[in-house]
N, C-alpha and C positions, 0 to 999 in steps of 0.2 A: 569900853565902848569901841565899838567899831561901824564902820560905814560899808556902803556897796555903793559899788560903781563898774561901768562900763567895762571890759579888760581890753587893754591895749599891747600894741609889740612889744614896750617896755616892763610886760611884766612877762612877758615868759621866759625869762631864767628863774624867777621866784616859782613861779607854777612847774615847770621842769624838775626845781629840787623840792617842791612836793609830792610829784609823781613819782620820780626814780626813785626813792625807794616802798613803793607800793609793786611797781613795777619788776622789780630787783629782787625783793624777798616774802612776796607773798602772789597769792594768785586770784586777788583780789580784780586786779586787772591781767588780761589774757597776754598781753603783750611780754615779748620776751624780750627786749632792747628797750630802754628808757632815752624816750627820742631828748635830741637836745635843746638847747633853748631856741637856735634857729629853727629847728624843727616845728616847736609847738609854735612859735611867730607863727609859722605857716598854717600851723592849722588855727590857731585865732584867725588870722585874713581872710580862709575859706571856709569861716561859719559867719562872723558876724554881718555878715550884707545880708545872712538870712534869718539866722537864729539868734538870740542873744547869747552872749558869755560874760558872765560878771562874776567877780573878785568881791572878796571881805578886806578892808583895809583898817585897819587902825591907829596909822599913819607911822606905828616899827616897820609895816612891811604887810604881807597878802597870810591873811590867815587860812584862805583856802577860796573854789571856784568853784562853778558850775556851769553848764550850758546844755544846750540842745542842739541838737541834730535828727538828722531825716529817718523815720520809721522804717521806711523798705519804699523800691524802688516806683513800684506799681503806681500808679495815677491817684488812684480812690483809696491810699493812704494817706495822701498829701496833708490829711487833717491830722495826721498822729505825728509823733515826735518821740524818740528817746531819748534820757536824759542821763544825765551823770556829777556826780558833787567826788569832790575831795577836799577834807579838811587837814593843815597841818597839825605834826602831834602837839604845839602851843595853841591851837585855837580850838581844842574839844573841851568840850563839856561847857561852853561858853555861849550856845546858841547857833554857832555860827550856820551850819548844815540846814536847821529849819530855817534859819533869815536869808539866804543863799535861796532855797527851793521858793520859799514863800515871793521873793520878788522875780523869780524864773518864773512862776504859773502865774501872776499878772500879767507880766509882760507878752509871754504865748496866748493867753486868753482875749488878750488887746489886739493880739495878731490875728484873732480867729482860730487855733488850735483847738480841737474837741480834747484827746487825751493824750496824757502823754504817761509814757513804760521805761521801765528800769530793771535792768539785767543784775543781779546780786550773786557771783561765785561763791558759793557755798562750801563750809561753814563761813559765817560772818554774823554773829549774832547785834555787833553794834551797828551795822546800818539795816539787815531787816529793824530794828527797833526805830531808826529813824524814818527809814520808810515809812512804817505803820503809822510814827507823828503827826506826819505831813499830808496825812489823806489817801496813801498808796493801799492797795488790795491785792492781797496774792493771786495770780492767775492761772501760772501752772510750774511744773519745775522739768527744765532740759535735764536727763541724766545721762550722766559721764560725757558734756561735750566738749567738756576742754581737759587738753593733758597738760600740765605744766607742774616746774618741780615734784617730777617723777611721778605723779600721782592723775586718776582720771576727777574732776568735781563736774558735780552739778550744777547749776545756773537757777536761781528761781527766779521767775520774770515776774511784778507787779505794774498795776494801772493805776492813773489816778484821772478824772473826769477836771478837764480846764472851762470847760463849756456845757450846759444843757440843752442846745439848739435842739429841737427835732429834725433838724436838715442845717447843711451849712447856711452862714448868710450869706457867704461870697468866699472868693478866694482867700486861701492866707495871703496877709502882708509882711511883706518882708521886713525883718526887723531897721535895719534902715529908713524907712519908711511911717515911723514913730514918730508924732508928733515930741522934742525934748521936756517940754510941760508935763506930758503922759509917761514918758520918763521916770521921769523925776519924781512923779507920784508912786509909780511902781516903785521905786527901790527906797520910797520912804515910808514906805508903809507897812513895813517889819516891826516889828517889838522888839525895843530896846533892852529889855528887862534880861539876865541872863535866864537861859535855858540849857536843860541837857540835851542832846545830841542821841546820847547811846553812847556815847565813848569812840565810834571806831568809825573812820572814811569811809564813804561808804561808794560804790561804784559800778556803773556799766560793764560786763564783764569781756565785750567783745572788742573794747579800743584799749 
């Protein structure tokens, strides 16, 4: 069993040594330096007043995270979001990844988010399988735009629908801005039950 909850400054050294080696030895993620704990601090601080980021606990420790961020700069995307999950190698094949997304798309949906997209470096067969789980659709695939460990990969980008509005109803709200009752219904309202995953982290290809 494991729980979700909120991610706070105290968990990014745990999230950190699940990055770095994603970061380190695969090109899973675009990055060439696996930022450190004070690093990810920082970037927890400058998501969560907008987007959420929540952790898997199971009270040994963070079996793995997710969050969102901003789709592209432009005004009349403000409805879309990117996202990104990583599971540690102890927390696959245990659900974690779909009960991760599953309380990330409440909580955007709460917020007023229509969809949100996911960049997958390619090869990666165990999170396109998670994608595909969790509601994502293939949309197109970037070829050769990232070089990393010596080699060019492609990017396949997927969408998943958070909202059916015909028209926004209003602005996004900022995740701060969540009533904690609605909260709290989001991140309990995952299936406890184990599930598979896919096997394999799966990730945003561009942070």
């Amino acid at each position: 069993m494991y729980d979700m909850r909120l991610a706070q400054a105290a968990d990014a050294a745990q999230i950190a040594a699940i990055y770095a080696p994603i970061v380190e030895r695969t090109a899973i993620s675009m990055e060439e330096r696996a930022p450190s704990a004070d690093e990810v601090a920082a970037r927890i601080a400058a998501t969560v007043p907008t987007w959420p980021w929540l952790v898997a606990d199971d009270g040994g420790g963070i079996l793995g995270y997710v969050y969102a961020g901003r789709h592209r700069e432009r005004a009349g995307y403000r409805w879309a979001v990117d996202t990104a999950v990583y599971v540690a190698e102890r927390g696959r094949r245990r659900g974690v990844g779909r009960a991760l997304y599953g309380a990330l798309f409440r909580l955007l949906a709460l917020q007023g988010y229509h969809r949100a997209y996911a960049g997958i470096a390619l090869p990666n067969e165990g999170s396109l399988a998670l994608h595909r789980a969790v509601g994502f659709e293939p949309v197109g695939v970037y070829r050769r735009v990232g070089f990393k460990l010596g080699a060019w990969h492609d990017v396949s980008w997927w969408a998943r629908s958070l909202r059916e509005d015909p028209a926004p109803a209003g602005e996004p709200v900022p995740s701060t801005a969540l009533q904690e009752p609605a909260i709290r219904a989001a991140l309990a309202g995952w299936e406890r039950r184990p599930q598979s995953d896919g096997g394999g982290a799966a990730a945003r290809s561009s942070r």
